[in-house]
N, C-alpha and C positions, 0 to 999 in steps of 0.2 A: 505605577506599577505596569509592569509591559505584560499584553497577552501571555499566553503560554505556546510555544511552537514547537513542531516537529522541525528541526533543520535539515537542509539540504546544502552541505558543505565538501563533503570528503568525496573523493572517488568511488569509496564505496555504495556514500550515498547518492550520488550522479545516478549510477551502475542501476542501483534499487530503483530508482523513481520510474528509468527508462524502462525496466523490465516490467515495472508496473503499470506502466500508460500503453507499452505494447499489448499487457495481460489484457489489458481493457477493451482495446482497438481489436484482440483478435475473439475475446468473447463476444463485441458488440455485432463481428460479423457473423460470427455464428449462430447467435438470435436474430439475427435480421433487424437488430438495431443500429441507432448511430450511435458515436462514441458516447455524448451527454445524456442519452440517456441508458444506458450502461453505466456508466459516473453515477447517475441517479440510484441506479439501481441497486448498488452497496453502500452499505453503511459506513459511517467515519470510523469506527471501529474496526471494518474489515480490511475499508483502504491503510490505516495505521500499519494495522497486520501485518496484509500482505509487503507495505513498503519494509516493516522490520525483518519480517522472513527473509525477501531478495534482498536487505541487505548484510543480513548474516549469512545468505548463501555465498555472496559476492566474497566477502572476507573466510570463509573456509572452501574458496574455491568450487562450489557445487555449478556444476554446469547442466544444459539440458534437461532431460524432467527429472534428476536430483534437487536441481534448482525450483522449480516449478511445483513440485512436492515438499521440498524444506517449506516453501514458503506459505503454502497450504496450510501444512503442521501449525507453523503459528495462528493462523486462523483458530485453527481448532483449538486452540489454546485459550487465546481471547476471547472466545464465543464461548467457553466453556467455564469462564467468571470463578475460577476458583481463588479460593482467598491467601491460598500459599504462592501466587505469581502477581508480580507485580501490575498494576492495570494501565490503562491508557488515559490522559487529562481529557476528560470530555472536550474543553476549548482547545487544547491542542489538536484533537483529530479534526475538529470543523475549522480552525487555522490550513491545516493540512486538505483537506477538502477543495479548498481556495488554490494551495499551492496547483494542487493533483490539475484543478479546471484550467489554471493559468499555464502549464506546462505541456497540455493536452492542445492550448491554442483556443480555450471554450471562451475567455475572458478577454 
């Protein structure tokens, strides 16, 4: 039986990942960190998130801090473990985690 993954296939999800490694690169400068440890500093959970927000931005066309906010929102969703929304595979987000490092150029 094969791990479980978040995939990165579609244009939308290209679209998401990129918005999320820049999400990363441009927090990391704003704390005065570098990118890996920013990567560190979110959880598999939130990296999921946020990859699934910008990629549901990307597909209802949310641009700019629409986008930026859509993608937020899911956060807050996730982080807020309610049991009427579907959850995230724990080995999928730490799969994901791996993808995020490798795409980043950390790996």
């Amino acid at each position: 039986m094969s791990e479980p993954v978040i995939t990165i296939n579609s244009p939308a999800e290209i679209a998401a990942l990129n918005n999320l490694c820049t999400r990363l690169e441009v927090d990391a400068v704003a704390a005065g960190r570098s990118v890996g440890e920013e990567l560190e500093a979110r959880t598999n959970l939130e990296l999921a998130a946020l990859f699934c927000g910008y990629q549901w931005a990307e597909v209802l066309g949310k641009r700019g801090r629409d986008r930026q906010d859509f993608a937020q929102s899911f956060v807050a969703l996730a982080a807020a473990e309610r049991s009427d929304l579907p959850t995230f595979d724990p080995k999928a987000t730490a799969n994901f985690r791996v993808q995020v490092s490798y795409w980043l150029g950390l790996d």
